[in-house]
N, C-alpha and C positions, 0 to 999 in steps of 0.2 A: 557803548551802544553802537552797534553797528549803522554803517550809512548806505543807502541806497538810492538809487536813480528813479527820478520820480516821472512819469507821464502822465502830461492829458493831451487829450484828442475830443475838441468840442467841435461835433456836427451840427448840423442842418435840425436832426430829430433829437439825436442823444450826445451824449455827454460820456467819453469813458476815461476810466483815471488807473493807473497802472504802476505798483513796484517792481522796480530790475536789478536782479544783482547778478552781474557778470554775464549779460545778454540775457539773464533766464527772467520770466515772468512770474513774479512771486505769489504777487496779491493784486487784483483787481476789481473790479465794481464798474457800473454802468447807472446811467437812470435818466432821465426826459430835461433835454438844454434849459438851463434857467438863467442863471446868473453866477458870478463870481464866486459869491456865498455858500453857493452849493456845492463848488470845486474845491473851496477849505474843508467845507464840513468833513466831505470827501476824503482826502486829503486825512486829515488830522484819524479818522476812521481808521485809516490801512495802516498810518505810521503808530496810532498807539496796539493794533495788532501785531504790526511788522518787530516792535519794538527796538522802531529803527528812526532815526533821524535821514532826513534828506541830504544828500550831495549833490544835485544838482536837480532842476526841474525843467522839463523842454515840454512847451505847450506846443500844439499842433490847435490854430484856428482858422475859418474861412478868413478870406482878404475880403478886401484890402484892406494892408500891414503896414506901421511904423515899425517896421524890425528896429531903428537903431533908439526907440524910444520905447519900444515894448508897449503899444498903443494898440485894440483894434479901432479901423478907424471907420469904412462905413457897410458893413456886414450886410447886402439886402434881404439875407435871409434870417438873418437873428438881429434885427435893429436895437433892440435894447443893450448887446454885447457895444454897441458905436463910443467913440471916444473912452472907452473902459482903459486904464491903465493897467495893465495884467501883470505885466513882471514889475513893475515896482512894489502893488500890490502885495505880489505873491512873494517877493526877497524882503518886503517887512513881517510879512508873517510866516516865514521859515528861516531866516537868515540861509540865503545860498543863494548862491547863482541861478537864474532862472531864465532861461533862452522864446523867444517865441519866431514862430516860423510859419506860410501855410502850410495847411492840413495835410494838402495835395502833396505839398513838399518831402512834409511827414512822412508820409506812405512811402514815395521814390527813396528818403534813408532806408525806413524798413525793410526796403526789397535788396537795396544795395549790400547792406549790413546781414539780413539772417531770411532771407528768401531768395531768388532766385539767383541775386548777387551778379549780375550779371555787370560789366564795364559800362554797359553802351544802352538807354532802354528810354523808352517815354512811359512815365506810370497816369494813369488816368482813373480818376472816379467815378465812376457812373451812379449817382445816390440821388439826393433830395438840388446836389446839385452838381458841378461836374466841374473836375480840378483838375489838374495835372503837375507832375513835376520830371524836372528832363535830369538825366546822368552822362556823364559823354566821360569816356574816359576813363572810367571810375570816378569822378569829379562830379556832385552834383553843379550845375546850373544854377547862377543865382539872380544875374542880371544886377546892374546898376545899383538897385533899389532893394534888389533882394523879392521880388518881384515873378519873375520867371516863371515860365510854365501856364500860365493862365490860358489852359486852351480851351475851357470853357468858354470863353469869350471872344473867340476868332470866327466873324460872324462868316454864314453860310448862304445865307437867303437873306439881301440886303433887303427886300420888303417883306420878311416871314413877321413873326409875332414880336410884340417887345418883350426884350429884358430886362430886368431887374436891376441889371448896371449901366441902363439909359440909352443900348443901343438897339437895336433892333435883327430879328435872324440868325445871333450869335448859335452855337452849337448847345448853349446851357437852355435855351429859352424850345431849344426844337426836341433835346431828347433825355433831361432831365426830367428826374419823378416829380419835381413841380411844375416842369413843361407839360406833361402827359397830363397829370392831373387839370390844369387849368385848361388843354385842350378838350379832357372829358369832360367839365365841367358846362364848356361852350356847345358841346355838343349834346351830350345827356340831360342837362337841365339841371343838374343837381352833385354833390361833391363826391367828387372821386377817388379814392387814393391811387397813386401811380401800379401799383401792386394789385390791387383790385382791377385797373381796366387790364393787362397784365392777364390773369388768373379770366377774363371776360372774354380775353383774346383766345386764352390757350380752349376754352369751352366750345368756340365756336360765333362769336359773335361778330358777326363783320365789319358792325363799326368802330369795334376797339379795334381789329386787326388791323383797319388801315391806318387807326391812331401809332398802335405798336409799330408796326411796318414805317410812320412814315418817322419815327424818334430813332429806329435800328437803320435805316437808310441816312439819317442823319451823323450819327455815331459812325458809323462805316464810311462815309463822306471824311470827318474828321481824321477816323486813321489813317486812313489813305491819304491826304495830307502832309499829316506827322511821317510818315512812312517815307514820304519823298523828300522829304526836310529835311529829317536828323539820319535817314539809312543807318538805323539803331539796327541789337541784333532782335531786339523784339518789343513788341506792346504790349503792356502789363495794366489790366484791369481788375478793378477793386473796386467795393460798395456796393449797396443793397441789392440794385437791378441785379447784378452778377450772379445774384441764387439763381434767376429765371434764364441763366446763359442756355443750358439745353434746347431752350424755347428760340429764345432771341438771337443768338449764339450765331447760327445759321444764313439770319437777314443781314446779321452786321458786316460777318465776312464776306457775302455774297458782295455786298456796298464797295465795302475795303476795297475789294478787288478790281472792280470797275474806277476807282479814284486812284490805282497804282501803276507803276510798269511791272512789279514785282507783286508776288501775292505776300502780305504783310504777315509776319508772324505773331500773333497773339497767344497770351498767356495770362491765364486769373495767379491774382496773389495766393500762394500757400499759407499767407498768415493771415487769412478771413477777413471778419470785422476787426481784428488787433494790427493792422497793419501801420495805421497811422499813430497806434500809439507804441511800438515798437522801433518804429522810427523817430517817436519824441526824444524817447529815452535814451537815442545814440544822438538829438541831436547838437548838443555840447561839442561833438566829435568832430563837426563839420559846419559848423556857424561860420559864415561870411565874415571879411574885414570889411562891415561901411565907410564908407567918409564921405 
């Protein structure tokens, strides 16, 4: 029986699980974040398809991470995933090795590995909530802790709105789809999807725009940033917002460029939604040494 590289990539909204044999994408499935359970059932699904056993499994999850204990540990946006043991879990019920990494993280292998490939890049999500992971070198970045990358969290407006990881102003809390939304929500009266104020802005509605306008001034804050930091050769964006880039696209560079010396190069991932689980399944290849 053949063995294959196994991916998951557990988001914010969804959940995708992925077989790889020799960089190719064999068999995949998708369905709404639950729990554990759901990623065996999963799991077990594709490999009695695949009729293939596992070789290795690299989960992509939001942080914060015990990489060297394979723990997630307090996820604010999936709290029922908190204290979940996932790789030990998941190497009792497949016998194999099983790696876990952030999601973000994920994505920046995927681009290094079978997207843009580039040595040098900061990759960033723009989804339900907003990650990052850095490559210098061809090397991803991993930090101390394995940690790295969290540019979600590098606050922008030390009195803007709280976040979700106790600080206030961060860049996840200003232009994140759960930022937009709970902004719509304070202002419309009633619940919003980030997508929906989005699709309200593109119509003509003025107070979404200045919503949209003020998350794409935020995100373009950010790049510009990153830009003067890492003087990567470009900024690689991925997750949901990224369908509406035509719309948004425009306000973020605009931003970028007022927060640079240089005008920042930006570029969407070629591997869509599979980005972060593309990058699962090479990440065996490139796991940290903790201690």
């Amino acid at each position: 029986m053949q063995r294959l590289m196994v991916a998951v990539d557990i988001g914010g909204t969804k959940t995708r699980v992925g077989l790889f044999r020799d960089g190719s994408l064999l068999f995949r499935t998708s369905f709404a974040t639950k729990g554990l359970a759901e990623v065996v059932k999963a799991l077990r699904v594709l490999l009695s398809r695949a009729k293939a056993e596992p070789y290795s499994i690299g989960i992509g999850a939001p942080a914060p991470l015990d990489m060297r204990h394979g723990v997630i540990l307090n996820c604010p946006n999936l709290p029922h995933w908190n204290g979940v043991e996932v790789v030990t879990e998941l190497s009792r019920e497949f016998d194999c090795e099983v790696f876990l990494a952030n999601d973000a993280t994920c994505a920046a292998i995927g681009e290094l590995e079978f997207g843009h490939r580039s040595p040098d890049f900061v990759y960033i999500t723009w989804s339900t909530g907003i990650g990052g992971g850095i490559v210098s070198g061809g090397r991803v970045v991993w930090g101390v802790e394995g940690q790295a990358g969290e540019v979600g969290h590098m606050v922008l407006a030390p009195q803007g709105p709280h976040c979700r990881c106790g600080k206030r102003g961060c860049l996840e809390a200003l232009a994140s789809g759960t930022g937009i939304a709970r902004a719509a929500a304070e202002l419309f009266g009633r619940k919003l999807t980030a997508a929906t104020v989005v699709r309200k802005a593109q119509e003509g509605d003025v107070a979404a725009q200045r919503l949209v306008l003020r998350a794409c001034e935020a995100m373009g804050q950010g790049i510009g940033i990153l830009w003067e930091i890492f003087e990567p050769e470009m900024i690689i964006l991925g997750g949901g917002l990224t369908r509406s880039w035509d719309y948004l696209g425009p306000f973020v560079l605009s931003a970028a460029r007022e927060f640079s010396r240089t005008p920042p190069r930006v570029e969407l991932t070629p591997l869509g939604d599979d980005v972060g689980l593309y990058g699962a399944a090479a990440l065996y290849k490139h796991i940290p040494d903790l201690r």
